[in-house]
Structure formats: structure tokens, C-alpha cells
VOVEXRO-872300 format. One record per residue: z, y, x of N, C-alpha, C in turn. Coordinates in steps of 0.1 Angstrom, whole numbers, padded with zeros to 4 digits, always signed. Layout:
// VOVEXRO-872300
ZYXZYXZYX/...
END
This chain:
// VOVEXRO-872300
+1002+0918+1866+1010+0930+1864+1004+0939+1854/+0992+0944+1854+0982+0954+1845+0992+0942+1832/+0989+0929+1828+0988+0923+1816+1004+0927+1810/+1012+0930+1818+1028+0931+1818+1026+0941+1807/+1017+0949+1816+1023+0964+1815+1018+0970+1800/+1001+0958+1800+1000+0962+1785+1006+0954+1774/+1012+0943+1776+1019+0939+1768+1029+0945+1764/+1037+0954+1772+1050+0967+1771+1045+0977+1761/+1031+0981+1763+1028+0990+1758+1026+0991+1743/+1019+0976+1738+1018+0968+1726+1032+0973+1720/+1043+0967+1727+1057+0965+1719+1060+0979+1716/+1059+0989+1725+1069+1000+1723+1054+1007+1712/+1043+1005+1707+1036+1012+1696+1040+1007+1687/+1041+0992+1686+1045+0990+1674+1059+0994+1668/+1073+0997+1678+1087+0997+1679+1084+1013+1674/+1076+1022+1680+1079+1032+1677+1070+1032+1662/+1061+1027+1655+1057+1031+1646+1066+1024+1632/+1075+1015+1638+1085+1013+1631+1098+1025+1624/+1099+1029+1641+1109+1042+1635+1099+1053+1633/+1091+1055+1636+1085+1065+1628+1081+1067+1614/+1081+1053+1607+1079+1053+1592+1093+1055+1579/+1095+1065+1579+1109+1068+1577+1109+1071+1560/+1100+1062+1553+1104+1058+1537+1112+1048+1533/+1114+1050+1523+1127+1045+1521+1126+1028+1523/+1130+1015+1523+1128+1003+1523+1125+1000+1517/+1124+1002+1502+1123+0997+1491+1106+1003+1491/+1099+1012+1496+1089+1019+1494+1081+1012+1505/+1086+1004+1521+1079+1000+1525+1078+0982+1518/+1088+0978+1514+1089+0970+1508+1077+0965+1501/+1074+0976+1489+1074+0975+1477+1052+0976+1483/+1051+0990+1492+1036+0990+1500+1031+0974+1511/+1041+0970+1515+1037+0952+1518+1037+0945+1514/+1045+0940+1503+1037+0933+1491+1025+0934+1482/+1023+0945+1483+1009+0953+1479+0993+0949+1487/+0999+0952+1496+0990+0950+1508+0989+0934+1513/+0999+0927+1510+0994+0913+1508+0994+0906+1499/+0989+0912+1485+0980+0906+1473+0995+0903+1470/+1011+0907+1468+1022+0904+1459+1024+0910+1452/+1030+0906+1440+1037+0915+1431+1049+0924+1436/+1048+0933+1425+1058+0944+1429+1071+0941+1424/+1082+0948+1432+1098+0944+1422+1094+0942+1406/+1088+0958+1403+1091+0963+1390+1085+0942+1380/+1072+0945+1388+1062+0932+1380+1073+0918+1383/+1075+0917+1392+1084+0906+1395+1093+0903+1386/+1107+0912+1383+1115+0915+1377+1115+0911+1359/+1102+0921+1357+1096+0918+1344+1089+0903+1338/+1084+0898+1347+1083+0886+1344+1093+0872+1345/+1104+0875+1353+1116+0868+1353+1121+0871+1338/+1123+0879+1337+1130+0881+1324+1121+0878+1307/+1108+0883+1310+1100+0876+1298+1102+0861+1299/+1104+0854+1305+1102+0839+1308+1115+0836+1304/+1129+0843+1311+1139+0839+1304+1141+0840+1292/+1140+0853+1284+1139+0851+1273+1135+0838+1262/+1119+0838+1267+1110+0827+1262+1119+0812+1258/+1126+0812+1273+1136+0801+1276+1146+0798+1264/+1150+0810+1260+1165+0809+1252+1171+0804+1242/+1179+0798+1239+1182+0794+1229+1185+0803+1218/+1188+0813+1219+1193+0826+1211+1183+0831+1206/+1171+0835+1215+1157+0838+1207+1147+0829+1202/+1149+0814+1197+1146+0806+1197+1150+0808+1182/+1163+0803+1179+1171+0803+1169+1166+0815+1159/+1166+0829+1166+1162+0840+1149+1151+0843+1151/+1140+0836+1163+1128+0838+1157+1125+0828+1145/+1131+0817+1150+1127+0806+1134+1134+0813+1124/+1147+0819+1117+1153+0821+1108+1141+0839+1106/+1139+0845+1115+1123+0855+1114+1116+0849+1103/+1109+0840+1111+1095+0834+1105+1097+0828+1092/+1104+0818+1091+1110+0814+1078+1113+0825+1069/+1118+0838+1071+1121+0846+1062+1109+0853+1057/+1099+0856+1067+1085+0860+1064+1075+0853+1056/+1076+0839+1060+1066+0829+1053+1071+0831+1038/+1084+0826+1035+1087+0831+1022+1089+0844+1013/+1085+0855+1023+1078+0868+1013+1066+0862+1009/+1058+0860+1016+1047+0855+1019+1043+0852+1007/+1051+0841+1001+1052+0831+0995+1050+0843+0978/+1064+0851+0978+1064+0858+0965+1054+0869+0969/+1047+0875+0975+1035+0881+0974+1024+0876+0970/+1022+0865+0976+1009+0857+0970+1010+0854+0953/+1023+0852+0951+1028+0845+0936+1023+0857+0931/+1030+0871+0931+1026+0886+0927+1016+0887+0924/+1009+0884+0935+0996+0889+0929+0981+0885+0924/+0982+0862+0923+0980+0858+0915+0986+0861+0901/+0995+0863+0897+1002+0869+0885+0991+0883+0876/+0992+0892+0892+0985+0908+0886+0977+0901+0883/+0968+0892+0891+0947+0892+0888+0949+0881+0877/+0957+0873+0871+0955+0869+0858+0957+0879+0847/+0973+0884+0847+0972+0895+0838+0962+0909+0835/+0955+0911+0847+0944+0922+0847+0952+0937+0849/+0964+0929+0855+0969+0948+0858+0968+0947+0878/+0967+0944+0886+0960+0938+0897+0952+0954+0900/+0959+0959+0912+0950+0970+0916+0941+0964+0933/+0924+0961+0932+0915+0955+0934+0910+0968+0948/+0916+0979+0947+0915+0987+0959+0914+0982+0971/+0933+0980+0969+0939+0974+0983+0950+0968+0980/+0940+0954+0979+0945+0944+0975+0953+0934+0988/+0946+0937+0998+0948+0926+1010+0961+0935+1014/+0965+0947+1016+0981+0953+1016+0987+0952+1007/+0985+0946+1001+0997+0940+0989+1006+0929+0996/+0996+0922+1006+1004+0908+1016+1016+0913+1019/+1020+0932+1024+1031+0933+1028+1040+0940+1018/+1035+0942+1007+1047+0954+1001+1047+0947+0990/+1041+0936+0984+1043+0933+0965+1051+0913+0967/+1064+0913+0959+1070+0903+0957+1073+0903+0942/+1075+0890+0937+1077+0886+0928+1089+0884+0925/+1097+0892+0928+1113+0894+0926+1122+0881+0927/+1121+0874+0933+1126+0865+0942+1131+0865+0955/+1124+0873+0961+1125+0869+0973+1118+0888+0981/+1123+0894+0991+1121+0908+0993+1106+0908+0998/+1103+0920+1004+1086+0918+1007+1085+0919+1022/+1077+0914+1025+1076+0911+1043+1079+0927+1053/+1076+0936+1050+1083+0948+1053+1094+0950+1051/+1104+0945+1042+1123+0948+1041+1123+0939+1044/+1117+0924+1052+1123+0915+1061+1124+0921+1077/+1115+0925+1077+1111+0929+1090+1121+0944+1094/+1125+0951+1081+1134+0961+1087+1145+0958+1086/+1149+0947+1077+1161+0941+1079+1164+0931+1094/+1160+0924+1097+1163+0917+1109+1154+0920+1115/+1143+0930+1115+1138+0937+1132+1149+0942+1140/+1160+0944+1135+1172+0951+1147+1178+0941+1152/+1180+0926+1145+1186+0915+1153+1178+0909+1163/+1164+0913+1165+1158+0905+1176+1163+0915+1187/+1161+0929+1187+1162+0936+1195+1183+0940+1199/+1188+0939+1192+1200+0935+1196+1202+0923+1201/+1200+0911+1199+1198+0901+1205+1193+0900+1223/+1181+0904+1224+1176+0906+1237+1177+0916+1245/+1188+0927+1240+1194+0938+1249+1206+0937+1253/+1220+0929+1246+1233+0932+1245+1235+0930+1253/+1234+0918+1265+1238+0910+1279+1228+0916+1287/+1216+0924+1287+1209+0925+1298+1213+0933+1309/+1228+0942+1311+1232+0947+1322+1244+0938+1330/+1255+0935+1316+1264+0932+1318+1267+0914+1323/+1260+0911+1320+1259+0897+1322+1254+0894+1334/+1242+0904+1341+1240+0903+1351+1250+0911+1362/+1258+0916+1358+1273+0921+1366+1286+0912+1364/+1286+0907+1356+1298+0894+1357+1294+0881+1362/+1280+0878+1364+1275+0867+1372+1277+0867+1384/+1282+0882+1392+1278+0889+1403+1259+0891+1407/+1254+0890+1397+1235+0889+1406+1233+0904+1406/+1241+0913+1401+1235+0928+1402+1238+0931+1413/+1246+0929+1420+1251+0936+1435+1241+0929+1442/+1241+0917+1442+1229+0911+1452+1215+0915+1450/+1210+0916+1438+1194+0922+1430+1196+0933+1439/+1203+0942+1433+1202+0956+1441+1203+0960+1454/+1209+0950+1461+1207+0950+1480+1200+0948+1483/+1189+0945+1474+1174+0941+1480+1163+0953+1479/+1153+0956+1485+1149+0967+1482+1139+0969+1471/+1150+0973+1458+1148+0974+1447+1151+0989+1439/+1145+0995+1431+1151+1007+1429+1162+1003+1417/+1173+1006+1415+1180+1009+1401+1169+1008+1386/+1161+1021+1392+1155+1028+1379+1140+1014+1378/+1140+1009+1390+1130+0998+1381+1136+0983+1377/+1150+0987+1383+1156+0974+1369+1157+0975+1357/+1162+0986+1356+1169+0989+1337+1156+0992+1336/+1142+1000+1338+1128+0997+1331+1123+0984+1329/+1125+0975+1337+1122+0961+1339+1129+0955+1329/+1139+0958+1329+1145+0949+1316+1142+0958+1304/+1141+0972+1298+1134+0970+1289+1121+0969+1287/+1111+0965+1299+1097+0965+1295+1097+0952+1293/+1102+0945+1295+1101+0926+1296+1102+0922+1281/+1114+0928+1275+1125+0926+1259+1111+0937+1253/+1108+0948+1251+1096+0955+1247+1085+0944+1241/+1082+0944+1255+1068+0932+1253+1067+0920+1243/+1083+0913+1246+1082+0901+1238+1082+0903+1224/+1087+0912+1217+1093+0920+1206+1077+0921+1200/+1070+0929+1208+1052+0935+1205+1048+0920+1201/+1047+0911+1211+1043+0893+1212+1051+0891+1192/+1065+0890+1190+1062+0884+1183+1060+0888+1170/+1059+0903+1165+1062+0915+1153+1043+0911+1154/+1035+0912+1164+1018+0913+1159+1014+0892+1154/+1026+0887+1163+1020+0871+1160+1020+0871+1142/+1035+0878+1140+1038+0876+1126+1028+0883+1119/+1026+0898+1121+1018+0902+1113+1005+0891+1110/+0996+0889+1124+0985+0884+1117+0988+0870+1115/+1001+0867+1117+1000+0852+1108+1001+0856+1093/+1003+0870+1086+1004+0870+1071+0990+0872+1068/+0977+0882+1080+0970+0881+1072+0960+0866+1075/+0964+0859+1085+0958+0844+1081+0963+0840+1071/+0970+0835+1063+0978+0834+1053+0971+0838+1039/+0973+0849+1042+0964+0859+1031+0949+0857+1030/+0946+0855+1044+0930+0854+1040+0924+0843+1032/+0930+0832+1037+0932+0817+1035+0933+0817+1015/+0944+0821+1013+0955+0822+0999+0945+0825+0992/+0944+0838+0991+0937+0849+0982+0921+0847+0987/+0917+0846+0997+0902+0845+0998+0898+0861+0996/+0902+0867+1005+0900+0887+0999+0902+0886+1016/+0890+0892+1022+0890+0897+1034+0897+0913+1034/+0899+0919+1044+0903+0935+1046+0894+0942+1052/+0893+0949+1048+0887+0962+1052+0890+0966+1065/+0882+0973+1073+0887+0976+1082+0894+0987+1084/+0895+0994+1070+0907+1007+1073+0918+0999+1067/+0918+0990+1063+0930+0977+1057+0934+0973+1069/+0927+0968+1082+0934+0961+1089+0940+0972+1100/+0932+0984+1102+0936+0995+1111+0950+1001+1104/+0951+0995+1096+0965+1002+1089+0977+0990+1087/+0977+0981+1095+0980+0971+1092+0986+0974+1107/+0977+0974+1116+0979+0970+1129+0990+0986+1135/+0985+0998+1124+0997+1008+1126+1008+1003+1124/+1009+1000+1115+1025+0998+1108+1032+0987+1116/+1023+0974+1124+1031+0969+1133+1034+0972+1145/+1026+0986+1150+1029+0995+1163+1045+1001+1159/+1047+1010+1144+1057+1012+1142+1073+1004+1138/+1065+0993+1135+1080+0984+1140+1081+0981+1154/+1071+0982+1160+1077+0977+1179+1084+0987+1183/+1078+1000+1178+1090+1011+1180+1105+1014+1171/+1102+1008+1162+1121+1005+1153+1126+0996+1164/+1122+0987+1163+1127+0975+1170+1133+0976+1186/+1121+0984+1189+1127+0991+1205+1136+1002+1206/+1140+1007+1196+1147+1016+1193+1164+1010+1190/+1166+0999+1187+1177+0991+1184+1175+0986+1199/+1171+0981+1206+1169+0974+1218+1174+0981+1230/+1170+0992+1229+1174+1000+1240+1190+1010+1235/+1190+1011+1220+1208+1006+1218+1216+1001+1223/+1211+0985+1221+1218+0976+1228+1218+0973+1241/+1208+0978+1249+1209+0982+1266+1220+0992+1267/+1222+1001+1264+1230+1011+1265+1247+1007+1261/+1248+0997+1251+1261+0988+1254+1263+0984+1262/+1251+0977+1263+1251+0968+1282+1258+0972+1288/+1254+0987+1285+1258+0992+1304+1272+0999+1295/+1275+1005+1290+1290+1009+1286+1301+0999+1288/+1297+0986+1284+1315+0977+1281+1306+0965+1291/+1316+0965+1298+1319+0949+1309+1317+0935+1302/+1323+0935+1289+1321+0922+1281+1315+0922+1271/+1298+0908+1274+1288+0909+1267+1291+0909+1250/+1301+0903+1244+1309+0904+1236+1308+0921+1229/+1319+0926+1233+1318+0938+1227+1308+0946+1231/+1294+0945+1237+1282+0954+1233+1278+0945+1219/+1277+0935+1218+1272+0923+1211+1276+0932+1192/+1289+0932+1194+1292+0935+1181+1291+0949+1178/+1290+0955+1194+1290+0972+1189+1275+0975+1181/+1266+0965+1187+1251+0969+1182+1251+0962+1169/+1256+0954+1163+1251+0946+1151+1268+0957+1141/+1276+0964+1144+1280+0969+1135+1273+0982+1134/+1265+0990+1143+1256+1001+1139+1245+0996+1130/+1243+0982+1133+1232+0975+1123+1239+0975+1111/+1244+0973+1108+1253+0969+1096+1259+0984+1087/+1258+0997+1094+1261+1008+1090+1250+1016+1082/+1240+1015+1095+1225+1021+1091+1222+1013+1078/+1224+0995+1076+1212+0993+1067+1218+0992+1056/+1233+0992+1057+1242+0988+1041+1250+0999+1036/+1260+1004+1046+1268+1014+1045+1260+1030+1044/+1255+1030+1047+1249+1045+1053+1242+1050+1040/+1235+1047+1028+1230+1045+1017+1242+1050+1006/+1254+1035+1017+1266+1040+1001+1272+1057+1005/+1273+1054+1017+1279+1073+1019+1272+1080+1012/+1256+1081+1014+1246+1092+1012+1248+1092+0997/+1250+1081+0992+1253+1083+0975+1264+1089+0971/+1270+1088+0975+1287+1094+0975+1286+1110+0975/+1282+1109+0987+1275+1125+0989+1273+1133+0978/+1262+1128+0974+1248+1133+0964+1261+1137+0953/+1268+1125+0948+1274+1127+0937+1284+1140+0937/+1289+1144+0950+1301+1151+0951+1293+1159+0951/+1283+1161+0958+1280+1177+0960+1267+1183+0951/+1264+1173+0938+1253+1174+0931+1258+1188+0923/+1247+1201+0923+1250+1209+0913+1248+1207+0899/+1248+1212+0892+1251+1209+0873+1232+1210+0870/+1233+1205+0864+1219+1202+0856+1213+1217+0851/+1224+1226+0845+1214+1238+0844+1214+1247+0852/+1216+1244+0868+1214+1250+0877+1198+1256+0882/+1201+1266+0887+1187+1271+0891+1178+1262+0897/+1162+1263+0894+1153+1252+0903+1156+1253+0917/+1157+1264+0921+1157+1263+0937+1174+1261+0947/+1183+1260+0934+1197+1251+0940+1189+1236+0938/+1184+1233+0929+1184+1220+0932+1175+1214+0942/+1163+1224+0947+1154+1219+0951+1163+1217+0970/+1169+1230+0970+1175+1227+0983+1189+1215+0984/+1195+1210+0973+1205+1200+0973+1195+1187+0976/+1183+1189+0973+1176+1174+0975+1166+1174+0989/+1166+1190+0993+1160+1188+1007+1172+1189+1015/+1183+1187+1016+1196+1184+1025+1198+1172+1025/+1196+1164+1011+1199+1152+1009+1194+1139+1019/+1179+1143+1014+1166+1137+1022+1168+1139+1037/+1171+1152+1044+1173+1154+1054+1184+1147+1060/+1197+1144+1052+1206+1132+1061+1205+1120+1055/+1197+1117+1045+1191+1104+1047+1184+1100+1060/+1172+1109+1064+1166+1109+1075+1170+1107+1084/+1182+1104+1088+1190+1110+1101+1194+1090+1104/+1192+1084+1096+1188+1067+1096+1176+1064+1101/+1173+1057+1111+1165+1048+1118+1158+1037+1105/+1165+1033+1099+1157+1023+1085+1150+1027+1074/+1157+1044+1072+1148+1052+1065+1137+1059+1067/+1137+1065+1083+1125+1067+1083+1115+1058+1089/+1121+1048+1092+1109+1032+1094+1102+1030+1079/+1115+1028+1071+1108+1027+1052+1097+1035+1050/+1100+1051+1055+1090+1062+1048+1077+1059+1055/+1076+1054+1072+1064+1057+1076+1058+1041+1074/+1061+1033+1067+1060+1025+1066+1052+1022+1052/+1060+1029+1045+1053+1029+1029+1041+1040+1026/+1041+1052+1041+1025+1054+1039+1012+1049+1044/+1018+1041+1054+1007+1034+1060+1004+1022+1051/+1010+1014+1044+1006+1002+1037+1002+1009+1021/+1006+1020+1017+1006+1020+1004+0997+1034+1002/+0985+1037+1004+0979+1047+0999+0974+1055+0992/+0982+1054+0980+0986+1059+0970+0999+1069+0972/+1007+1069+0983+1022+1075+0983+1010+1086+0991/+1013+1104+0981+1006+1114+0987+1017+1122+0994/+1031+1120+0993+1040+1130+0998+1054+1119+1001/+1062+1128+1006+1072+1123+1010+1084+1134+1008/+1079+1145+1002+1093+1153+1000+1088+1157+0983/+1094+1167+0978+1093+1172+0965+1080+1178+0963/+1076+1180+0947+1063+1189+0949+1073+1192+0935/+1063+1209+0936+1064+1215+0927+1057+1214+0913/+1056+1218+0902+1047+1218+0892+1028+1229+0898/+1034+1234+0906+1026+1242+0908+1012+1236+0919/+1021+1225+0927+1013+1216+0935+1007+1205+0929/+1010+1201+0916+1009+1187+0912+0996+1193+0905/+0996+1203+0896+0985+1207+0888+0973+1206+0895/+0963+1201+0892+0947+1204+0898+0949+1196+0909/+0958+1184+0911+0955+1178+0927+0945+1165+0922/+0936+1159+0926+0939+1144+0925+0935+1135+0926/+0942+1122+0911+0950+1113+0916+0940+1100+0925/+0940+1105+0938+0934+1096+0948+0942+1090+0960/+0940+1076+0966+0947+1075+0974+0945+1084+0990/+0952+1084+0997+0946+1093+1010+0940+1084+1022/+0933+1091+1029+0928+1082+1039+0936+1080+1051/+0928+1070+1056+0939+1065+1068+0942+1076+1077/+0934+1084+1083+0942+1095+1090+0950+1108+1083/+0950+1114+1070+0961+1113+1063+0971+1107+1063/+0975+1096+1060+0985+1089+1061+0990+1088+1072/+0986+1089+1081+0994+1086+1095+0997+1099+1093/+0991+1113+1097+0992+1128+1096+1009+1127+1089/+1006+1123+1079+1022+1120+1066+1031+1116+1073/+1028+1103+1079+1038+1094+1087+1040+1097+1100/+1034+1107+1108+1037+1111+1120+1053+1121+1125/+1061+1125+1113+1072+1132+1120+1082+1121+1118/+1079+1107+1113+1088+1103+1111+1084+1090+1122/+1075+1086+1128+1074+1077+1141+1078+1094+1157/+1077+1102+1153+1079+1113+1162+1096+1109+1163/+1104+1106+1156+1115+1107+1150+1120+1095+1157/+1118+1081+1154+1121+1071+1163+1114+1069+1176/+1107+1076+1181+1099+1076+1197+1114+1087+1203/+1116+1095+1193+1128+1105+1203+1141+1096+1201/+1147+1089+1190+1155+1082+1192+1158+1072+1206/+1142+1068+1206+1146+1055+1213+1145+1065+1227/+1138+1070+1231+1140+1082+1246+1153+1086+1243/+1159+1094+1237+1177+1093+1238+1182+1079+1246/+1180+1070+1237+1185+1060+1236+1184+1055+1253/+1175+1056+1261+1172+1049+1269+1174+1064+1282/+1175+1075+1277+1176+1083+1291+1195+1082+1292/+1197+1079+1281+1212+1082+1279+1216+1066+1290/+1209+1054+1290+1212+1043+1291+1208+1044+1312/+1198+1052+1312+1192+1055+1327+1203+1061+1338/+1208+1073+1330+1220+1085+1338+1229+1071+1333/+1236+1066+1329+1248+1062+1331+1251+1049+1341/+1235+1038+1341+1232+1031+1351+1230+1038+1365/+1224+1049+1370+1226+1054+1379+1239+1064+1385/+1246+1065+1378+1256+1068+1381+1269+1060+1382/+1268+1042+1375+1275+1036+1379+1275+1032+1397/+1293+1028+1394+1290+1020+1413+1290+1005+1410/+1281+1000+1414+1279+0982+1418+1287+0976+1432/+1295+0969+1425+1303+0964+1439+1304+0948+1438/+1304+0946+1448+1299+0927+1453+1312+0920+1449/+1312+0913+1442+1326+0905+1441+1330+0897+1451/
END
């Protein structure tokens, strides 16, 4: 009888410390997997999806048409600049960043490869990530599970993020293997810390188009038209957007013997909606971290140029220079993705 009674007693502590824990499922969920050595949704989630990717035939496909396009900058850099060190015009500074910015007119330089089809990796690996999982039906079921919303759409872009970082640093240091090999010119270590910048700031272009194309995701039902909506914003920023801004310039250029300071403000308006492009200010903070010689980025006066000089800047200068314009695509891509958060939580998921 006693054994009954404490056996009763067992059941109703544990029954009642059941209803007594009144967090949400997903929180006790998410604390017992923890507590028995499991991964969490968020980690779970993210690794499903890096693996699928890995899988794919679609990122398979323009990572080789990537890399092929890179190896053959590659190719007219190295040509370049055996050329300079025969002819003796060859600047011997910073020589080993020449791997990204100097071509032999053939073929573009490994930086306008990389800002040219950096947006197709990340369009590529965002355009289906909502919607595809809502016409499979797996989103209604994902999310019956005790899963939050807000750590799926993070999960899916921290997974597409990651791989992007994976393959933007493989490439980098496959140019300077390449380079080291070719040219026999090791880098400096303010060469390679400026090296390793400028590939942090393409994972943020890149994620910046990425989480674009998340945000299609979640707007249109059919992976299709996110697909095209993101590669025609590609197609605007890197081709069309240049011919407007020229157009512009022309219409609204004042007359040559206009005052200095009409002209100086027609070319700080100008610059200013140039800026207003994701490719241009990738170009600008791009061309100060590889090119240390570039001292400015907007106009100088005669008054500034006198008595400066002509030295390249150091690496924390340069970034200093390049900082309002990675400031610039870190807020893009937070637009980009809080805009993509409120609209996923505010959709309704229903089970087909």
C-alpha cells in the first residue's frame, strides 16, 4: 500500500511539473535537446540546407563557370605583369595586389569578375528558399514542429551566407596560390590583411543580393518569378543604372564657364546617385583596399592637392576611406532582410 501510494506521488510531481513549465514548446523543445548533447532547430536547419546546397546541381554549374572565369583573370594579370617587369614600368611596392586589379586587356580583372557574377551565386541560392519550401507543402509541416519562424528565414540565410564566405575566400586564396607559385613574390602581411578585407566585403555584396532574393522568396508563390525579379535588379544595377546616371550627367551638366562651386555641387549629386548602386560602392571600397595609391574618393580642391604627398595610405586608412561605403551595404543588406523577416512573420502558412 505505502509502495502505491508513493508511486501516485512520483506521477502527480512529475504531471504537475509538467503543467507547471509554461514556456513555449519550442523553448522546452529546443532546452532538451540541449541537455541531451542535440543540436538545436536553428543548427539543425542550417546544416540541412548547407549540405543541400553542396548537393545541387545549380550551384555546381556557376561555381565552375565562377572559377573558370577567375582562373582566366588570373591568367591576364599574370600576363600584365610579366609585361610591366620586362618593360621596367612594373610598380614593385604592391606587386602581389596587382593579382586582383591589373589585366592585360583581354580578359577583365578578378574583382569585376567577382562583382559581376558575385550577385548570381547569391541570387541563385536565395530565389527558392521560401517558396519552394511552400509549394512542396514542407513549410506547414517544418513549422508544426517546435520551431520558431524567425529561426527559419535566419537558418536559411545563415546556411546560403556561409557557403558564399566558403567559396569567395576558396577563390581568393586560390589567386594568391596562383600568384605565389607564377610570380614567385610572396605578400606582405599588410598585402594579405588587405586581401582578406576586400573578400569580407564581397561576402557582404554577395549577401546583400542573397537576402534580395530571400525577400522574393517570400513576395511571389512561383520560384520563377522571384528567380527573374532578382537577376533583372542584377541586370539594372550592373548595366543599365551607369547608362541612366550618364544620361543624367548630360541633361543636367552646367556650361563649362560656370562657377567652381556649380560644378563642384553637380558632381557631388552625381556621385551621390551613383552611390545609391550596390556595384558601385562594392567598386569604390574595393579599389581602396587593393589599390593604395587611391587617396580619395570624392573631389579635392587645388587647395587640398598642394603640399599633400604623393604616398600610398596605409592599411587602416584605407579601410577609414572604405568604411561608409561597406557601412552602406551592411544597411542594405539589414533592409533587405528585416523587410524579408516582418513579411515572413506576418504571412499565414496553411497545410495543403
Amino acid at each position: 500500500m505505502s509502495e502505491t501510494i508513493v508511486s501516485r506521488g512520483g506521477y502527480w510531481k512529475r504531471l504537475s511539473g509538467l503543467l507547471g513549465d509554461r514556456r513555449p514548446s519550442a523553448e522546452r523543445f529546443e532546452s532538451a535537446n540541449r541537455g541531451k548533447g542535440g543540436a538545436s532547430p536553428f543548427r539543425a536547419i542550417v546544416a540541412k540546407e548547407f549540405g543541400d546546397h553542396m548537393r545541387s546541381w545549380r550551384f555546381v554549374i556557376l561555381l565552375g563557370i565562377v572559377a573558370l572565369a577567375c582562373i582566366g583573370s588570373i591568367y591576364a594579370a599574370v600576363t600584365a605583369i610579366q609585361a610591366g617587369v620586362q618593360s621596367g614600368q612594373a610598380d614593385d611596392e604592391y606587386l602581389f595586389l596587382q593579382m586582383f586589379t591589373a589585366s592585360d586587356g583581354t580578359l577583365p580583372t578578378f574583382v569585376t569578375f567577382v562583382s559581376f557574377l558575385g550577385p548570381l551565386i547569391g541570387i541563385a541560392l536565395g530565389f527558392d528558399a521560401v517558396n519552394s519550401e511552400r509549394n512542396k507543402g514542407t513549410l506547414s509541416r517544418l513549422l508544426s514542429q517546435p520551431v520558431y519562424r524567425g529561426d527559419f528565414i535566419l537558418a536559411k540565410f545563415a546556411a546560403a551566407l556561409l557557403l558564399i564566405a566558403v567559396v569567395l575566400f576558396s577563390l581568393g586564396f586560390l589567386v594568391m596560390g596562383l600568384g605565389l607559385v607564377t610570380i614567385g613574390y610572396p605578400p606582405t602581411p599588410e598585402e594579405a590583411m588587405r586581401v582578406v578585407l576586400f573578400l569580407l566585403v564581397a561576402v557582404v555584396f554577395v549577401g546583400f543580393w542573397l537576402n534580395l532574393s530571400i525577400l522574393f522568396s517570400i513576395c511571389f508563390r512561383q520560384a520563377a518569378t522571384s528567380a527573374l525579379s532578382g537577376i533583372a535588379l542584377w541586370l539594372f544595377f550592373s548595366v543599365f543604372y551607369s547608362m541612366i546616371t550618364g544620361l543624367i550627367d548630360k541633361a543636367t551638366a552646367p556650361a563649362e564657364s560656370s562657377a567652381f562651386s556649380v560644378l563642384l555641387r553637380h558632381y557631388e549629386q552625381m556621385l551621390l546617385l551613383n552611390r545609391l548602386s550596390p556595384s558601385y560602392l562594392f567598386s569604390e571600397a574595393t579599389s581602396t583596399l587593393l589599390m593604395p595609391n587611391v587617396r580619395t574618393l570624392g573631389p579635392l580642391t587645388t587647395e587640398q592637392v598642394v603640399g599633400a604627398i604623393a604616398s600610398p595610405l596605409p592599411l587602416l586608412q584605407s579601410v577609414l576611406l572604405s568604411w561608409p561605403q561597406l557601412v552602406g551595404l551592411l544597411a542594405a543588406t539589414m533592409v533587405c532582410f528585416g523587410l524579408s523577416y516582418a513579411l515572413f512573420m506576418r504571412q499565414e502558412i496553411r497545410s495543403r
